[in-house]
N, C-alpha and C positions, 0 to 999 in steps of 0.2 A: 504494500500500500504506500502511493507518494506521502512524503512529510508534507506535516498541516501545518500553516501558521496562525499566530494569531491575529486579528484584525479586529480594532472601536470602529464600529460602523456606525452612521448618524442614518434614522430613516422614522417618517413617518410615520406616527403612531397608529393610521388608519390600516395604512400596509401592513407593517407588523403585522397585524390582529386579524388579518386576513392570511397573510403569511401560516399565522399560527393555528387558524383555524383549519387551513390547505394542510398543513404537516399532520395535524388530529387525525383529518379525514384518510392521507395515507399512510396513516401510523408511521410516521418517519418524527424524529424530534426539530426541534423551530429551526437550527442551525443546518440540520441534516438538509432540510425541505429547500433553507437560501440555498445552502450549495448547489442541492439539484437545478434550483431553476437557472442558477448562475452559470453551471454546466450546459442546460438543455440550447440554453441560450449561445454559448460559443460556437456548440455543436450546429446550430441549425444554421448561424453566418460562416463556419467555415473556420474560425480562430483556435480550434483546439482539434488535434486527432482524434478518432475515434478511441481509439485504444490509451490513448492520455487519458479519455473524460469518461469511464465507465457508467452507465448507467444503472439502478438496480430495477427490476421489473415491477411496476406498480400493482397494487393489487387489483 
């Protein structure tokens, strides 16, 4: 598994709470859920390999 760092991220309280609602809904934790979208998000412009940005399968 690549090293994680850590990152104070500033973001909107309305996001978040939708953010954290999205992560409930796929049983993933708040942070787990940023990554993914922050992932899905390279992946679908092309900024990251495939095989860099794993995916896990939603349920």
């Amino acid at each position: 598994m690549a090293d994680r760092k850590t990152f104070p991220l500033r973001i909107d309280e309305q996001i978040l709470e939708g953010l954290r609602r999205w992560a409930d809904d796929d049983l993933r934790s708040l942070n787990g859920q940023i990554e993914w979208v922050l992932r899905e998000a390279l992946r679908q412009r092309g900024r990251v390999k495939e095989k860099a940005a794993p995916t896990r399968p939603r349920p």
